[in-house]
C-alpha positions as CSV (number, residue, x, y, z in Angstrom):
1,X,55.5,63.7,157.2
2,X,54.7,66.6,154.5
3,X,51.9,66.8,152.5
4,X,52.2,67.2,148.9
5,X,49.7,68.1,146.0
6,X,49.6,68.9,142.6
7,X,46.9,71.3,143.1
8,X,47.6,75.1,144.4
9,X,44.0,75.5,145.5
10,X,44.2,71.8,147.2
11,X,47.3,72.8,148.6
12,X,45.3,75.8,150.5
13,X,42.4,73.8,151.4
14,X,45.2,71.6,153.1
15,X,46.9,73.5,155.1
16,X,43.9,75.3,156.3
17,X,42.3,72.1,157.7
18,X,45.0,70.0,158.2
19,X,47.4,72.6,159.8
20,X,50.3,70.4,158.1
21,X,53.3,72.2,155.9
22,X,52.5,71.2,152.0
23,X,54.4,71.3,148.8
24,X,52.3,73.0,146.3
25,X,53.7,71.4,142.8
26,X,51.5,72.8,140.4
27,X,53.3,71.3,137.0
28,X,50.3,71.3,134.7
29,X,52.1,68.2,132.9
30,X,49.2,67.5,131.1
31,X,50.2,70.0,128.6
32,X,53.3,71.0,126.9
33,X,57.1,69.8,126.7
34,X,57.5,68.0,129.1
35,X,61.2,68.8,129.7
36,X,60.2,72.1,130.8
37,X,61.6,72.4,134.8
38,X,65.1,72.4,133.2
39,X,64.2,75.2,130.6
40,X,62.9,78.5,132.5
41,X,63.0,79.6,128.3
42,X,60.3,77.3,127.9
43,X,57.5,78.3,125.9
44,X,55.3,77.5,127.8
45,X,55.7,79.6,130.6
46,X,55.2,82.8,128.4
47,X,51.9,80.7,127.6
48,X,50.4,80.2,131.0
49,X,51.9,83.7,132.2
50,X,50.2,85.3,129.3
51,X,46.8,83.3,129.7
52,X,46.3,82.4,133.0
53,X,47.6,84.7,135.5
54,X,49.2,88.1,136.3
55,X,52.6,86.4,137.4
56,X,55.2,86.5,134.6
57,X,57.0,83.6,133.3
58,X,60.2,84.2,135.5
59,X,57.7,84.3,138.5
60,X,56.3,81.2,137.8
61,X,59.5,79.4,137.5
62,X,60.7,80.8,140.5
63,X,57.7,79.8,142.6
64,X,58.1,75.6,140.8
65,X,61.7,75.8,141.9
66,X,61.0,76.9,145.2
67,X,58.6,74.5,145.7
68,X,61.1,72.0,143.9
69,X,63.9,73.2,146.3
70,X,61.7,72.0,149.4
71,X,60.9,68.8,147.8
72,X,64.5,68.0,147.1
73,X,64.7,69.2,151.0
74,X,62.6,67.0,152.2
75,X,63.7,63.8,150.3
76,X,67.7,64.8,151.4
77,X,66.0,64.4,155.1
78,X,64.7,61.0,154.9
79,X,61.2,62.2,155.6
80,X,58.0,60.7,154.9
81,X,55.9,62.1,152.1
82,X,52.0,61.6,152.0
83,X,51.3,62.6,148.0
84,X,47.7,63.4,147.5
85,X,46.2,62.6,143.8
86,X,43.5,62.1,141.6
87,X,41.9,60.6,138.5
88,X,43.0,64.2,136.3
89,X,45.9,64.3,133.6
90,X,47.4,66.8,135.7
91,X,47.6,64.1,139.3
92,X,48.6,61.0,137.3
93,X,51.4,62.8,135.3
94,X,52.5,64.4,138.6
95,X,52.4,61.0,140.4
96,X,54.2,59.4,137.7
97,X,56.8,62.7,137.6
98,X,57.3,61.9,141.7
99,X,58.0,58.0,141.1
100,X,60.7,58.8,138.5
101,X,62.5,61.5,140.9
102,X,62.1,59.2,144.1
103,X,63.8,56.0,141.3
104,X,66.7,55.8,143.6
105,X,65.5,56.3,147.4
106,X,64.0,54.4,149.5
107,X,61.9,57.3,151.1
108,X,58.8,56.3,152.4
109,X,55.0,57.4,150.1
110,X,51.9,57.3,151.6
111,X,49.2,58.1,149.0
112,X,45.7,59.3,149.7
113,X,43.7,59.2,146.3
114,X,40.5,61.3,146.1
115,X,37.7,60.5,143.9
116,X,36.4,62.8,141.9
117,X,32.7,61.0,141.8
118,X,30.9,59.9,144.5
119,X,27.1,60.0,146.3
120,X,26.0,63.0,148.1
121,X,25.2,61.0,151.4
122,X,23.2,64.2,153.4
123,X,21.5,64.1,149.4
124,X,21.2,60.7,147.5
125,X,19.9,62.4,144.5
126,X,22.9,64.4,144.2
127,X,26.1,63.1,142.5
128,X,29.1,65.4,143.7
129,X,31.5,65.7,140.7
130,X,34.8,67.5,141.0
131,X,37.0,69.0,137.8
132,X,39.9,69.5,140.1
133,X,40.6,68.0,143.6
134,X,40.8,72.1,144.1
135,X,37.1,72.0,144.5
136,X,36.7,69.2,147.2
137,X,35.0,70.4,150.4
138,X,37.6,70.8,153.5
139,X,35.0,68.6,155.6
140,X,35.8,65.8,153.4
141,X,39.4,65.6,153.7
142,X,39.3,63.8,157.3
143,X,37.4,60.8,155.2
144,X,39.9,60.6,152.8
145,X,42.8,60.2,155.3
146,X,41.5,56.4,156.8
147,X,41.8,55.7,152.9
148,X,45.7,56.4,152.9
149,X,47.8,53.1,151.4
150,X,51.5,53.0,151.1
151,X,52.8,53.7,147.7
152,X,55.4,50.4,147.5
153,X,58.5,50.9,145.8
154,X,57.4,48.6,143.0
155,X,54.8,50.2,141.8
156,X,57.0,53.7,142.2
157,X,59.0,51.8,139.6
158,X,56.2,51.2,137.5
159,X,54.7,54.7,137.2
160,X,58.6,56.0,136.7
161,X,58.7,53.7,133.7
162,X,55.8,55.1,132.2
163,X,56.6,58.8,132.7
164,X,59.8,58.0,131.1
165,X,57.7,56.8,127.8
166,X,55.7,59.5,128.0
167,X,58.9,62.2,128.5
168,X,60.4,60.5,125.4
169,X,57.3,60.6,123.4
170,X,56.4,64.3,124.7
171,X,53.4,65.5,123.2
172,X,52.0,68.6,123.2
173,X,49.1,67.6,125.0
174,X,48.1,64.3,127.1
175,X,44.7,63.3,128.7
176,X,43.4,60.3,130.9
177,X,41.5,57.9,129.1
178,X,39.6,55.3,131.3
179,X,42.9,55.3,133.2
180,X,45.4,55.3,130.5
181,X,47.4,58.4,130.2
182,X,47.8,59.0,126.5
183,X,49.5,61.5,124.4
184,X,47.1,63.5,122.1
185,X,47.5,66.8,119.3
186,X,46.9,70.1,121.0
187,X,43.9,70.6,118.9
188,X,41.9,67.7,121.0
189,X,40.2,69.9,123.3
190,X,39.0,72.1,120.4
191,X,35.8,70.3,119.7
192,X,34.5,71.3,123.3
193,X,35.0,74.6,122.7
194,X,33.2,74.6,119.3
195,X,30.1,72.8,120.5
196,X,29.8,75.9,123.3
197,X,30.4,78.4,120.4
198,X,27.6,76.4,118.6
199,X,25.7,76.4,121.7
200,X,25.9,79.7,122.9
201,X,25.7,81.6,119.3
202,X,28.8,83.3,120.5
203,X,31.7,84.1,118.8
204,X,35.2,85.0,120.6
205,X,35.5,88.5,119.2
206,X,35.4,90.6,122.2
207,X,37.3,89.6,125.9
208,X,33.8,89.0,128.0
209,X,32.4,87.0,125.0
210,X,35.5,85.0,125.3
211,X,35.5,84.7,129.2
212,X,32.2,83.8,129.0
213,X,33.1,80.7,126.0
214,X,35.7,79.6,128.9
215,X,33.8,79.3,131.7
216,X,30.9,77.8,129.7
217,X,33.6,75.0,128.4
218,X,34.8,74.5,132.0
219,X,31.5,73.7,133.3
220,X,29.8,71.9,130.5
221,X,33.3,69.9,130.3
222,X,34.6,69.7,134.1
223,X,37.4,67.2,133.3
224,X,40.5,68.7,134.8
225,X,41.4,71.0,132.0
226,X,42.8,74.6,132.9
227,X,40.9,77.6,131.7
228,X,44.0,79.9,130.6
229,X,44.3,76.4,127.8
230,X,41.3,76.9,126.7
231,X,41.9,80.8,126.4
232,X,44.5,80.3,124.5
233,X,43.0,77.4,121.9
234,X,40.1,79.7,122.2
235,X,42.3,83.0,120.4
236,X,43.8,80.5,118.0
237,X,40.5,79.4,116.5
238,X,39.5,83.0,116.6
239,X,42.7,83.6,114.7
240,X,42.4,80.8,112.5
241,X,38.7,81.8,111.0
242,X,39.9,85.2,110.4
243,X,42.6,83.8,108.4
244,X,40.2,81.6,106.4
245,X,37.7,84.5,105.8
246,X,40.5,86.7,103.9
């Protein structure tokens, strides 16, 4: 059986506990065309590679399709795959992304989804609460595991059919709204990073003001939503209130 995640953190954090080889599919397919794995002249790649990371864009096409070559490995074997998820844009999207490229096996899914809520047992007046499942604690994982179910074929069908609407529609942006995966303008996230502008009596003029804007938004707002996004909506209001004072 292999391990798969939609997480690169996660996919550390399982390996290191688990000892168990993983596939590391980190799509980010709550944002952008949705098409993209078939177009390394996607925009979108120049946009993560410019806000997020030190990789370029041909690097991080090259590491999806290597991690997309070991899927499609795996699935020519026959071999089991255990697919962990979680309540994020990012997990259900990728879920639903596996259930349409699995439509026509018959390979066997175990899934193992991890809540993003729960009690603090050791400390009941704690709520834990995740943004990512990139942030779970290792210790937990062996907990999560007697809560693995099969993932039938029927309701692989039905999450294929709704990534199918949601690859037609194609969006700019999509978020996870009391468990409905809905497609949204890019500008929805922009609100948060206004009311920590208002908040903060900052304004994104210089890099470690803007840093600091980010990783104010990612922790008043822990919903799942990369930084290097909100970097990037960040310059464009920046951009846009210079246009409006001239």
């Amino acid at each position: 059986m292999i391990d798969l995640t939609f997480n690169d953190d996660f996919a550390d954090t399982l390996h290191q506990k688990l000892k168990v080889p993983v596939i590391s599919l980190q799509l980010d397919l709550q944002i952008g065309n949705l098409h993209r794995l078939r177009s390394p002249l996607d925009p979108f790649w120049q946009l993560k590679a410019k806000y997020e990371t030190n990789a370029t864009s041909a690097q991080l096409v090259a590491t999806i399709h290597q991690q997309l070559a070991r899927l499609r490995k795996t699935t020519d074997a026959g071999e089991a795959l255990r697919v962990w998820w979680s309540d994020t844009a990012d997990d259900v999207l990728g879920l639903m992304w596996l259930c349409n490229r699995l439509a026509d096996t018959q390979l066997p899914v175990v899934q193992v989804k991890v809540p993003l809520t729960e009690p603090n047992y050791q400390n009941r007046d704690v709520l834990m609460q995740f943004a990512t499942l990139g942030e779970i604690d290792p210790s937990m994982l062996s907990g999560y595991l007697e809560g693995a179910l099969p993932l039938s074929h029927s309701i692989q069908q039905t999450y294929s059919y709704r990534w199918r609407a949601l690859a037609s529609d194609n969006a700019p942006l999509r978020v996870n709204l009391n468990g409905h995966v809905v497609s949204v303008p890019e500008t929805f996230y922009d609100g948060a990073l206004q009311q920590v502008m208002l908040k903060t009596r900052l304004t994104p003029v210089s890099f470690a003001k803007r840093r600091r804007i980010v990783g104010e938004t990612l922790s008043t707002y822990p919903i799942g939503v990369p930084g290097w996004w909100y970097a990037y909506r960040l310059d464009f209001l920046n951009d846009y209130s210079k246009i409006k004072r001239h």
